[in-house]
N, C-alpha and C positions, 0 to 999 in steps of 0.2 A: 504493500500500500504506500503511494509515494504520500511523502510531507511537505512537497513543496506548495505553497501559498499563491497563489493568482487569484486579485480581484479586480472585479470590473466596477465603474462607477456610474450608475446612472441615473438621468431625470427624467422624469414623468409630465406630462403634461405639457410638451411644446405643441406652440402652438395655441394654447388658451387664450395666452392675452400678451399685448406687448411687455408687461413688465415681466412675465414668465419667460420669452425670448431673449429680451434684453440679460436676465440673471443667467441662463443657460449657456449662452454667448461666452461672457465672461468665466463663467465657471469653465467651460473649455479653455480659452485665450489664456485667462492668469490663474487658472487652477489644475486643478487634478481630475474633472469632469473628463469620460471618456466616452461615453455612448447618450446618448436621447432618444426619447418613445413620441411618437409626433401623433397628433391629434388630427386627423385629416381632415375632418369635417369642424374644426377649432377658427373662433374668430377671426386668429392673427395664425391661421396655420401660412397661410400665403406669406408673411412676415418671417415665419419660421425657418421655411423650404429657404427663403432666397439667404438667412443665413448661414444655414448648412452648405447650403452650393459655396459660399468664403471658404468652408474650414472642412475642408476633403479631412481633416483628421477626425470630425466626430462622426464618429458612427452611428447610424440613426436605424431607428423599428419602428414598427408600426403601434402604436397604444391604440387597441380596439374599444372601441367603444361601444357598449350594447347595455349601459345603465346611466343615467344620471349625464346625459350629454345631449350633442347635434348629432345626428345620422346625416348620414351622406344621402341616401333613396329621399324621395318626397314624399311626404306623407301619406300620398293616394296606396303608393306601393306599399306599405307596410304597415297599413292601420291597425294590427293588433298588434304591434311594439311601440309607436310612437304616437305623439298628440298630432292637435293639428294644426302647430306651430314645427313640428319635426322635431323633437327632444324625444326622449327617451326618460321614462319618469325612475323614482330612484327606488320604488319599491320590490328588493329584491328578493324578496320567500316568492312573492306572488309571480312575480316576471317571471322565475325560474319554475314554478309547477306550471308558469305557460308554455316554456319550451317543453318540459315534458308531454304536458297532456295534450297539448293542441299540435296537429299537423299542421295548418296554417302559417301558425307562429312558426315553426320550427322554416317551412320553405321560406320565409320570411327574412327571418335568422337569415340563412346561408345565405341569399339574395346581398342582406347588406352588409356582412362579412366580406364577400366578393367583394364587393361595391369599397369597402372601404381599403381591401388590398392593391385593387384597379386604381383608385386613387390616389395609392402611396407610390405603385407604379409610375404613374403619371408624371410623378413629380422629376423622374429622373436618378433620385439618390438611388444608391444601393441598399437592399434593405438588409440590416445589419440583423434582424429579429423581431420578436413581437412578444409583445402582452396584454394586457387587458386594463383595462378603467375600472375599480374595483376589484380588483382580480376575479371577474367573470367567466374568464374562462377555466376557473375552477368548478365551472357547474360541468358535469361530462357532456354534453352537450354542443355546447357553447365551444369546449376545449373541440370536442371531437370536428367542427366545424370547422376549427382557427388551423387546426394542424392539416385536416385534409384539402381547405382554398388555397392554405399558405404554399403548400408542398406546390403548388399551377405556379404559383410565383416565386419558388426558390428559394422557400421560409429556410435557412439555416438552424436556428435557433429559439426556443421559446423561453421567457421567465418561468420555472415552476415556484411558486412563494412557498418553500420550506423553510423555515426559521426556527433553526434545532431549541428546542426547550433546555438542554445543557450548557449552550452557548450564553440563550441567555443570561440564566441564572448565573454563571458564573460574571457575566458582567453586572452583577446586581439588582438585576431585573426580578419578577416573580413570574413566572409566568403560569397563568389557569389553564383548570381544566381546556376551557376552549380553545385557546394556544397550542395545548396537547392533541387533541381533536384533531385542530386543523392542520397543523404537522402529517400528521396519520393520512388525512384524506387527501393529501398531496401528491400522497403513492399512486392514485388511479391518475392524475394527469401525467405526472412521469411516465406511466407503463406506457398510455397513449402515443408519447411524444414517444419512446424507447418502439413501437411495432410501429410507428410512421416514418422512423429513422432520421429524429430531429434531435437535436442536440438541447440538451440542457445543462444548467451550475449545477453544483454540489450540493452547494446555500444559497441563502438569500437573507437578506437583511434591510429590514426597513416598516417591517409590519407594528411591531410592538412601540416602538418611536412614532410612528407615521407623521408626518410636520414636524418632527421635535427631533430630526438629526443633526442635532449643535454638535462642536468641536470637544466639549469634552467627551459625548455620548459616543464619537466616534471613534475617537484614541483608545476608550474604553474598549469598543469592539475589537478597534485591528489588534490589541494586544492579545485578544480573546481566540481572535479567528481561524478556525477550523485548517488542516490539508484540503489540499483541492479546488477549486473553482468557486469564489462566492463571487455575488452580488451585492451593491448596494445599493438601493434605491432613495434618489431625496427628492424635494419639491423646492426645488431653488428661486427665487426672483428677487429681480432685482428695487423692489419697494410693493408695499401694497397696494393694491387699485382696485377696482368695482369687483371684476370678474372672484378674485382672490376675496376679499369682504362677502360675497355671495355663497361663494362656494365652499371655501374653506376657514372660518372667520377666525380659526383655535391654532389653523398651518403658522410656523414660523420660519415664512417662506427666506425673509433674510440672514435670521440664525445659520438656516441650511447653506444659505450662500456662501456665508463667512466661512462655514466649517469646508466647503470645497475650495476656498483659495488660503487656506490659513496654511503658512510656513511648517507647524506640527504636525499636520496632518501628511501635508507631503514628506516629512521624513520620516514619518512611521510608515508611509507606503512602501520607503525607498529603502527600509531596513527591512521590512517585512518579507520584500522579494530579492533581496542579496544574495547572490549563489555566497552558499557556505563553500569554506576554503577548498578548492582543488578539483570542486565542481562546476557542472556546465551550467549559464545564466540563465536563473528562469525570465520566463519573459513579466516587464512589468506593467504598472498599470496602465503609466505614462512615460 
């Protein structure tokens, strides 16, 4: 079992709004930001796209959205997933026994899955991976959707949100029963992604914090952090505005910021991936 360390660093939700482009931006340029999840059907995704075309070095995916957002399809097309304003409402037990029980919904579903990989196509980038707005595509469903439209389009890679319970706690976290749970039920999107032949991390990091990955939360972690492949996931921008006030009013979207271009943090990255002596270099984050 190897012990080498490799993590990736990601944000969420480009594309929402200019000040979330603006913080992403930056977090690549003068920080340790290595990938971004682009929101295609996002206010300021057009904003988004023309900054990534600057910086061929961040890597970008698709952040599917299929709760609590814009759809790409019109309204007419998918009237049992979205209003008729074209959002996507945030109630998720109910949405999700709709993908189960209803056929409708479900051709629905796949319709604007396509619809929003054609549109990440569109754009030109390469797509680096994909994940979900909510992490949604942990309904089977939804996942079994995301891996079989993605595979049309060359998906590489999916986010699975596992966030080991021993990780945490050793960083001082508690983590409940439903932490435990949901670790567990992680196993079935991995198999998915493992028989569709998509690549997934190890870890993943960012659920129990979610808006709250300041600088010391994160030192904590890299100190902590697993062999293998992790993720980390933040919500960076660069000041708060409407979008951020509405949506996220509890995110501490510029704590996040700080902790991606803070000096400590980049040397705990750059410690953390050091070939030990005599050995070949792992690759790092940045």
């Amino acid at each position: 079992m190897t012990t080498e360390r490799r993590v990736i660093l990601t944000a969420d939700d480009f594309g929402l709004s200019d000040a979330v482009n603006e913080g992403i931006e930056r977090a690549h340029r003068d920080g340790v930001l290595t990938h971004a999840s682009l929101m295609v059907a996002g206010e300021a995704a057009a904003d988004a796209v023309r900054r990534a075309q600057r910086m061929p070095g961040l890597q970008v995916g698709l952040h599917l959205v299929v709760i609590e957002g814009p759809a790409v399809l019109p309204p007419a097309a998918i009237p049992a997933l979205a209003d008729a304003q074209g959002r996507f409402g945030a109630e998720q037990v109910r949405r999700g026994l709709r993908y189960f029980l209803r056929p409708a919904a479900r051709r629905q579903l796949a319709a604007e899955i396509r619809a929003q990989f054609a549109a990440f196509a569109a754009t030109g980038l390469p797509l680096a991976h994909a994940d979900a707005h909510k992490h949604m595509h942990l309904h089977p469903t939804v996942g079994r959707l995301m891996l079989r439209i993605g595979r049309e389009f060359g998906l590489p890679r999916i986010r699975v949100p596992a966030e080991p319970p021993a990780v945490l706690a050793a960083c001082g976290a508690a983590p409940g029963a439903g932490a435990r749970v949901l670790y567990a039920w992680t196993r079935v999107l991995r198999a998915q992604a493992r028989a569709a032949g998509i690549a997934t991390d190890d870890a993943v990091f960012g659920l129990a914090w979610s808006g709250h990955m300041t600088e010391p939360r994160v030192l904590r972690l890299l100190a902590h952090l697993p062999p293998g492949c992790s993720e980390i996931y933040f919500h960076p921008a660069s000041r708060r505005d409407a979008a951020i006030a509405r949506l996220m009013p509890e995110y501490e979207h510029t704590a996040e910021l700080a902790a991606l271009l803070s000096p400590a943090v980049r040397a705990a990255l750059a410690a953390l991936t050091a070939p030990a002596a005599g050995s070949a270099r792992t690759p790092a984050s940045r």
